[in-house]
C-alpha positions as CSV (number, residue, x, y, z in Angstrom):
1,X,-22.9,-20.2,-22.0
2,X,-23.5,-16.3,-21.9
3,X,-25.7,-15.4,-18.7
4,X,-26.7,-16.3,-15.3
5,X,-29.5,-18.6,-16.2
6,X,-27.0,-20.9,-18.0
7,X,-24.8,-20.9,-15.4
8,X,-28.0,-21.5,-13.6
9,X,-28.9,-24.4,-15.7
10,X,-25.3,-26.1,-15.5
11,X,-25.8,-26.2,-11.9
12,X,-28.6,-28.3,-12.3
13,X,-27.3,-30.7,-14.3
14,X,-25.1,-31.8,-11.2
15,X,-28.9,-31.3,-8.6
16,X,-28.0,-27.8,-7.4
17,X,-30.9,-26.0,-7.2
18,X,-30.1,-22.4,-5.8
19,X,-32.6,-19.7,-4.5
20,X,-31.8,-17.9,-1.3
21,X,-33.8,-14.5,-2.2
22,X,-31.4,-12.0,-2.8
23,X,-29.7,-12.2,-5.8
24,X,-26.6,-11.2,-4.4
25,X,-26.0,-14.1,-2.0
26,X,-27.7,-16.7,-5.0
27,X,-24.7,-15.7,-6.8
28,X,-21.8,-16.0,-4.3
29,X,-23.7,-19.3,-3.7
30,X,-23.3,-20.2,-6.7
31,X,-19.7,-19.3,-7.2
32,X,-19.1,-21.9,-3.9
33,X,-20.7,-24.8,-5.7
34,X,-19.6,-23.9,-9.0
35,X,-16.1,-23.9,-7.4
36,X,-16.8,-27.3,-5.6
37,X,-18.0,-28.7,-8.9
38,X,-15.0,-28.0,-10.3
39,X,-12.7,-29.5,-7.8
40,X,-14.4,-33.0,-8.2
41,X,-13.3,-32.9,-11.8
42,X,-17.1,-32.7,-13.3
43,X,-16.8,-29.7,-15.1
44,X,-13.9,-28.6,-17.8
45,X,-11.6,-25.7,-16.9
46,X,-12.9,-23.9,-19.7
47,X,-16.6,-24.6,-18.6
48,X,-15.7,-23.6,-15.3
49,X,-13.6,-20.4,-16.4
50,X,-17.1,-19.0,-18.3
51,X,-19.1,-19.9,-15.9
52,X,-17.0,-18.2,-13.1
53,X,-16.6,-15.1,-15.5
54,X,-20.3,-14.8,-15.8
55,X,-20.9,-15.0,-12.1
56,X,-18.2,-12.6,-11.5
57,X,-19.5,-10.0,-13.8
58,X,-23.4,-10.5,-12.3
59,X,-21.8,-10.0,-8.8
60,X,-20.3,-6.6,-9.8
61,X,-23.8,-5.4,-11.7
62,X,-26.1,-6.6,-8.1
63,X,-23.3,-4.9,-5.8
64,X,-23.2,-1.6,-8.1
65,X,-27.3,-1.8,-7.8
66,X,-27.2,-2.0,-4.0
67,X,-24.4,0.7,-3.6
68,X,-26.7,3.1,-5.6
69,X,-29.7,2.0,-3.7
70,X,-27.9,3.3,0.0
71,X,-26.7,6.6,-1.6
């Protein structure tokens, strides 16, 4: 697992299907069910960690757009 789209696509697998229109808030959805996921016991703690390192890092890269977008 290396972007967004297989974090994406691991999602799936459990029928989460996420589009809310902004990136931004797809991605903190994502890290809620991603979380929840992982709480039930469906997903490995290193699965998880990946995952949640990914969605961290495309957080940061959407937040960094939209800062430079109000300047």
């Amino acid at each position: 697992m290396k972007t967004m789209y297989d974090v994406q696509q691991l999602l799936k697998r459990y029928g989460i299907f996420i589009y809310v229109g902004k990136r931004l808030w797809d991605i903190e959805l994502m890290l809620i069910e991603l979380k929840k996921i992982h709480e039930q016991g469906l997903i490995e703690n290193d699965e998880y960690m990946t995952a949640l390192l990914i969605l961290k890092q495309e957080h940061r890269v959407e937040e960094s757009k939209e800062n430079q977008t109000k300047k």
